[in-house]
N, C-alpha and C positions, 0 to 999 in steps of 0.2 A: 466343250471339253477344255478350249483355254481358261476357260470363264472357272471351271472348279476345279482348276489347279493337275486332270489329268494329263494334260499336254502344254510343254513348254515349247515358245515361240522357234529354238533349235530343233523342234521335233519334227517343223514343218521341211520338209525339203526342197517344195519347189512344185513345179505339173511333171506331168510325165503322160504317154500317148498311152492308152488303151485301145484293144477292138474287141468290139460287142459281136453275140453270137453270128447278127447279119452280116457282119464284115465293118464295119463304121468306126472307123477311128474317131475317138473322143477325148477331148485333151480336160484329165484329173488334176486331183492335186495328190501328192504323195507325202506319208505323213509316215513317222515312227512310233508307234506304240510300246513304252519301255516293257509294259506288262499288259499279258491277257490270261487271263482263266477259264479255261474251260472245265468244269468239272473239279477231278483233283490237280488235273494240267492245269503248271503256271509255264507258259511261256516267253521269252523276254527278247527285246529287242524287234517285235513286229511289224514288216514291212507293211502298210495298208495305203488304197487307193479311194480316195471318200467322192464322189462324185458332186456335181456342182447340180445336180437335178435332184429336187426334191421328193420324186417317184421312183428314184435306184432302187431295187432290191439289195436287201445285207445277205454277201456272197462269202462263204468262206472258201478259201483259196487250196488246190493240193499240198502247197509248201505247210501251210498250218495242219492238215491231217494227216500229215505224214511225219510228224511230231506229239502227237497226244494218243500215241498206243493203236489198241483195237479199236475199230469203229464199224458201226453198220449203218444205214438210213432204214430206218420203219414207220411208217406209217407215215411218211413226209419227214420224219426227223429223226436228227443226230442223237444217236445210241452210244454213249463210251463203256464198252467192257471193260469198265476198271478190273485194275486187279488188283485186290485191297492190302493183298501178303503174299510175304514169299511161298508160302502152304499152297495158295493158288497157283502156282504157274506149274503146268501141267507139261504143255510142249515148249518147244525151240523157240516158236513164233510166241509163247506170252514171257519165253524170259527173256528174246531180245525187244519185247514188246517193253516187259519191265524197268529193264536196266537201261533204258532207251529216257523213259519215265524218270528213274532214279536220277542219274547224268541231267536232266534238261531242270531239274528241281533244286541241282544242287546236291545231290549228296552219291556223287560218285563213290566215295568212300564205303557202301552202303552194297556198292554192286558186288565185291568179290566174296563177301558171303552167302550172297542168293545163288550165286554162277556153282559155287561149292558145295553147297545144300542140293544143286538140283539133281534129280534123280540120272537123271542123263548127261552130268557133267561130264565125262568121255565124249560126248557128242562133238564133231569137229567143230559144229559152228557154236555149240558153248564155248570150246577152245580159244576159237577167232573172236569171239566177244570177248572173253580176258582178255587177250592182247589189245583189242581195240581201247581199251579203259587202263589200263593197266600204266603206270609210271615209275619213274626209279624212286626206291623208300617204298613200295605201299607193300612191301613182304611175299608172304605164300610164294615162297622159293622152290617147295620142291612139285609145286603143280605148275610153276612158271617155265619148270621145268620139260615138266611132262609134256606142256603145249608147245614147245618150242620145237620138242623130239618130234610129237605125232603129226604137226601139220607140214613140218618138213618132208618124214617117208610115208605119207597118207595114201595109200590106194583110189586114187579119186578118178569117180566113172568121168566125170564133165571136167574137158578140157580148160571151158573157162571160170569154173571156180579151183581149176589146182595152178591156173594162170594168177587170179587174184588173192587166191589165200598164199600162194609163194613168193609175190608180190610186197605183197603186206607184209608178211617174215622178213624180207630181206631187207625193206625201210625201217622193220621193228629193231632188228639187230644193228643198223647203222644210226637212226636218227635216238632211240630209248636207250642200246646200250652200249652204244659208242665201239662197238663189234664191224669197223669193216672187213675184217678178214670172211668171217660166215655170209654177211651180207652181199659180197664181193660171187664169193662160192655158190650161192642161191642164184644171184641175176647172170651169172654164165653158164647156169644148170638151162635156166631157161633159154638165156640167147643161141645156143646151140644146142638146142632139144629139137629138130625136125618136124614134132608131135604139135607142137604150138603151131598157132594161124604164123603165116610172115608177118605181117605188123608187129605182131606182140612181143617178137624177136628183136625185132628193130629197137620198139620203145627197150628192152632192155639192156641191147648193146646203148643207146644214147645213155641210160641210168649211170651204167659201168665207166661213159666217158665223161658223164658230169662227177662219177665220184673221182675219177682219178685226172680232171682235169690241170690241175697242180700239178701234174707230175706227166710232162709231155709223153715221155716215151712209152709209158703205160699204156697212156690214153691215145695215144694215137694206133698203138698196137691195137687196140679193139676196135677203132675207127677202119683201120684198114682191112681188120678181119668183115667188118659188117659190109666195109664197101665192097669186098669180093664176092660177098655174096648175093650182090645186085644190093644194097639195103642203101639207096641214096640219101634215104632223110638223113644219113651220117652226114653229108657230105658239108650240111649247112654248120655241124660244131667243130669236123675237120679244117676245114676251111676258113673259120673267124677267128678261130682259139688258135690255129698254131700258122696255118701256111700265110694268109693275108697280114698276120699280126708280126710274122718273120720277114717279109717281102717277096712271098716268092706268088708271084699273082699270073704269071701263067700256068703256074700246074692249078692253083685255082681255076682260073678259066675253063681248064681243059677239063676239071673233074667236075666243075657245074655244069657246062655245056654236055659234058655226056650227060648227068642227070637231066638236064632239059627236055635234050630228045627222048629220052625216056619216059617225057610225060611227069617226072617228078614236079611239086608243084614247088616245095622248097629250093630246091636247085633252080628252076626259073625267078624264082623272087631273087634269088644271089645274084643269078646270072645279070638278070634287068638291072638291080640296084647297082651294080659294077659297071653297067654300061654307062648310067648316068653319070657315074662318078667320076670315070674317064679312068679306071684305075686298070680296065686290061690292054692287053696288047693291041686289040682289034678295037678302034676308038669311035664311036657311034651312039649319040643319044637318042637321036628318035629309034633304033633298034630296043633301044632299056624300055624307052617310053611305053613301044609297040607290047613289049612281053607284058610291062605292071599291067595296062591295061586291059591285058588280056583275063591276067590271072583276077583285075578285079570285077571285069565282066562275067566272066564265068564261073571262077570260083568265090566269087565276095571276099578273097581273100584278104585278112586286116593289115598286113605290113605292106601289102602294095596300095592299097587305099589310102594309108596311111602317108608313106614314100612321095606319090602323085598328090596328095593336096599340099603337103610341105614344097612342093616342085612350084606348083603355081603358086602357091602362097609368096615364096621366093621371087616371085618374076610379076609379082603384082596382078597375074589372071584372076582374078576372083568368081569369074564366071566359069570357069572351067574348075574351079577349087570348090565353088559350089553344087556342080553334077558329081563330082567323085565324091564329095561328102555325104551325097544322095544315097550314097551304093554300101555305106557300114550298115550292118544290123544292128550294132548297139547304138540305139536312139543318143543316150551323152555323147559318146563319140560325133556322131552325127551334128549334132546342137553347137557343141565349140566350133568346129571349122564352119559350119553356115553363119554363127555369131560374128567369128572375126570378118567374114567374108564381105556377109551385110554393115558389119560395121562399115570398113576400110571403103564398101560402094554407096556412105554414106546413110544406107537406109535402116536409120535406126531403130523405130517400130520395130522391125524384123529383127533389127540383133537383139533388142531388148526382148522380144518373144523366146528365138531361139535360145537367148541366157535361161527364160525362165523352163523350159522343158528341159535343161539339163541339168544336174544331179554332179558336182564337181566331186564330190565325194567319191564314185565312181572313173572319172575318168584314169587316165594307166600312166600318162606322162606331167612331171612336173610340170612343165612347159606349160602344157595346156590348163593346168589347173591357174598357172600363174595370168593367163591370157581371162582366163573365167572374170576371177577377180578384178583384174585390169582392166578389163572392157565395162564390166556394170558398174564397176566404182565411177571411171568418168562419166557413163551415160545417167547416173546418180548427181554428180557433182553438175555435169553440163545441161541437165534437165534435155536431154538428148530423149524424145520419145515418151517421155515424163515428167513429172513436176520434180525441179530438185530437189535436193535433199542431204543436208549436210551431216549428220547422222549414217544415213547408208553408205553414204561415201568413203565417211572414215573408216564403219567396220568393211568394207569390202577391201582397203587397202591394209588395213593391220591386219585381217588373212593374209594377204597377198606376200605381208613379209617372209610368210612361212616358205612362199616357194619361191621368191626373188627379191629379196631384202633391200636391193640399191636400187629394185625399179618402186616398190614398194615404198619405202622412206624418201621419194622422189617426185611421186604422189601427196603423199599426206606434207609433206614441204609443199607443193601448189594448191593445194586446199587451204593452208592457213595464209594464203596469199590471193585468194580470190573472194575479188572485192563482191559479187552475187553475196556472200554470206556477213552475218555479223560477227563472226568468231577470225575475223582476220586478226592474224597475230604475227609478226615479225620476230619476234624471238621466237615462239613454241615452231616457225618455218624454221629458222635457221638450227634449231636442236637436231630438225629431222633430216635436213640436206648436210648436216655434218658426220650423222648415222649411215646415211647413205653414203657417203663420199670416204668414209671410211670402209662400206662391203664395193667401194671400187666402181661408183656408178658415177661416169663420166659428166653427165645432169647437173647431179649434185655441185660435183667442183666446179661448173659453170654458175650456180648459184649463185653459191657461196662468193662466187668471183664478183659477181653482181651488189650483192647485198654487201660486201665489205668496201666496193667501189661509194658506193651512196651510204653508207651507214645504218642500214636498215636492219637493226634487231641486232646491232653487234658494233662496235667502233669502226670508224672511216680509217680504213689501210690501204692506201694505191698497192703497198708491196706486197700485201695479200692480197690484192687482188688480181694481180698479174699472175703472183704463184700459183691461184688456183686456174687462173683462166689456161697456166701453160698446162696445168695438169689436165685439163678438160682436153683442150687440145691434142694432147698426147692419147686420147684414147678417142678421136675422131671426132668429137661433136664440134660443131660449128661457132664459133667462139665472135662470129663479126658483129652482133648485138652489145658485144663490150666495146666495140670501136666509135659509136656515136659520139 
């Protein structure tokens, strides 16, 4: 596929872990497909997994058929019910089948005449399909109308589609038509509807306190209405957004600690994370310790898994930072903190595997993505596990500027200074350690303090070179290397 120009070398992403019907984790490779066809389906952006054995069966996956309309298997194979025109679509299920079709093809534009035509437009879930497509500019006012009126006072038997279709209305009117006041009116319909599950109550008091989190007194008023009602999961936006951020950390305390005992799982991740911090009354870290690990024993919970491999990471444990990195289900997650772990315990094979089954594209925190980068660049540059490579080296570090500019330009400055390569260059370094020194990276101005000491890529300055060594200094790094 690279060979005839269907897949570019960025399509490749990396491996990634599969399990086979018998249970057998098998380590792929994961690859982008910009475009696949099936039929009259063009789909774009395809995730695939191409196996490294040359007897894999071709599997297509539920995410892809659940995007190409109707389908049936007959006779061993894949049947698509196209629907050629809008004439065809008879029921509910071939016009969200349709306009599903249309949307994924590109011609959204295309859908609010079929929805209009259809015989059954009055249908609510024709309704909630307008709205689902539907943007500011595309017209048909007075049926945008109509749906606006009838999925609001809809007589609906099932609780949880008048949960999601009022749901959906009241992001329609806030995020489409910049209407919080109706949007506002919709999610306290439901927060205080009795008739709804408790959860779904809850998510929409939190909705009401992210809409009005700008505006304390608002917001906190629905906070405290949901916490009266036993509804803890408030307690974790009450609690960050106004009382921890105001200083008031013993009503904190006291209002996570009652969610604790309650079995709340968010109030226990607050409560833990505060213990560790030292920031409540009652001063105890292996207590914080005791909860994360609870919550990440039991419940795999991510912010406490997350919390405890930062803890040991912090304190140099890297064998205890690699059992909690054990316990994330998302494999990336999992991959970066084993990578750094093995790295820092020297065993590089291993970071350099765990690099390759993660997918930085995916991970959630900058940091970590910066760490992706940073780690396979050197293990690139330092033939760590590998043959070097001055090329990889570079692009993994001019990513790296995107998520940390001064650790990044701090790099690619020790690349065109290390003598392994032929592309040593003492000016093209000092360009990049004066980019860095400029995003404030302490490295750098130790460089630079170097290279103007000796004249290396730049004129001999004792008094810049002390200027920058104090600058280095001033932000912690160890400057005794200039003392020789």
């Amino acid at each position: 596929m690279l060979k005839n120009g269907y897949l570019e070398e960025t399509d490749i992403k990396g491996l990634t872990n599969t399990q086979t019907a018998d249970g057998q984790i098998d380590e792929n490779y994961l690859i982008n497909l910009k475009e696949v066809k099936i039929g009259t389906v063009v789909l774009n952006n395809v995730r695939a997994v191409v196996s490294k054995g040359l007897d894999a069966p071709l599997l297509l996956g539920q995410s892809v058929l659940d995007n190409i309309g109707n389908w049936s298997v007959r006779n061993g194979q894949l049947v698509l019910n196209d629907i050629e025109s809008k004439e065809s679509v008879e029921t509910i299920d071939d016009l969200t089948s349709y306009c599903n079709t249309l949307n994924n093809n590109g011609q959204r534009e295309a859908i609010f005449p079929v929805i209009l035509s259809f015989k059954d437009k009055d249908n609510i879930k024709a309704m909630a399909l307008f709205l689902k497509f539907w943007n500011t500019g595309d017209g048909y006012q007075e049926y945008l109308t109509k749906c606006l009126d009838t999925i609001e006072h809809y007589n609906y038997s099932d609780i949880n589609q008048k949960y999601e279709y009022l749901t959906n209305l009241a992001y329609f009117y806030i995020r489409i038509l910049n209407n919080n006041k109706n949007g506002k009116m919709i999610l306290e319909r439901i927060a205080r509807d009795e008739n709804f599950p408790f959860n779904l109550r809850s998510d929409a008091y939190e909705s009401l306190y992210i809409l009005y989190k700008d505006f304390p007194l608002k917001a906190n008023s629905y906070a405290k209405e949901a916490l009266g009602k036993g509804m803890f999961d408030m307690a974790m936006w009450y609690c960050d957004y106004y009382l921890l951020e105001n200083g008031k950390y013993a009503e904190a305390f006291r209002l996570y600690k009652q969610g604790y005992m309650k079995g709340n799982i968010r109030c226990s991740f607050g409560l833990g994370r505060g213990y560790i911090q030292g920031i409540w009354p009652e001063k105890s870290v292996s207590k914080g310790l005791k909860i994360l690990d609870n919550l990440a024993q039991t419940s795999a919970y991510p912010d406490a898994i997350f919390d405890l491999c930062d803890y040991y990471w912090e304190r140099n444990d890297f064998k205890k930072m690699i059992t909690y990195a054990n316990m994330f289900e998302d494999n990336n997650e999992k991959g970066i903190y084993q990578a750094i772990a093995y790295y820092n315990l020297k065993d590089y094979p291993m970071a350099k595997n765990r690099l390759d089954t993660t997918n930085p594209i995916y991970l959630i925190r900058l940091d970590l993505k910066a760490q992706y980068y940073g780690l396979l660049g050197d293990i690139f540059e330092s033939g760590l596990g590998c043959t070097p490579s001055f090329e990889n080296a570079q692009d993994c570090y001019e990513k790296l500027i995107q998520f940390d500019a001064g650790w990044g330009y701090a790099c690619l400055g020790n690349l065109f200074l290390n003598k392994m390569f032929e592309k040593k260059n003492y000016e093209t370094a000092f360009k990049y350690f004066t980019i860095g020194a400029n995003n404030d990276n302490g490295y750098c101005y130790l460089k630079l303090a170097q290279l103007y000491k000796y004249g290396l890529g730049t004129y001999q300055s004792d008094a810049l070179a002390e200027s920058y060594k104090q600058e280095a200094a001033k932000r912690g790094v160890d400057v005794s290397i200039l003392d020789d």
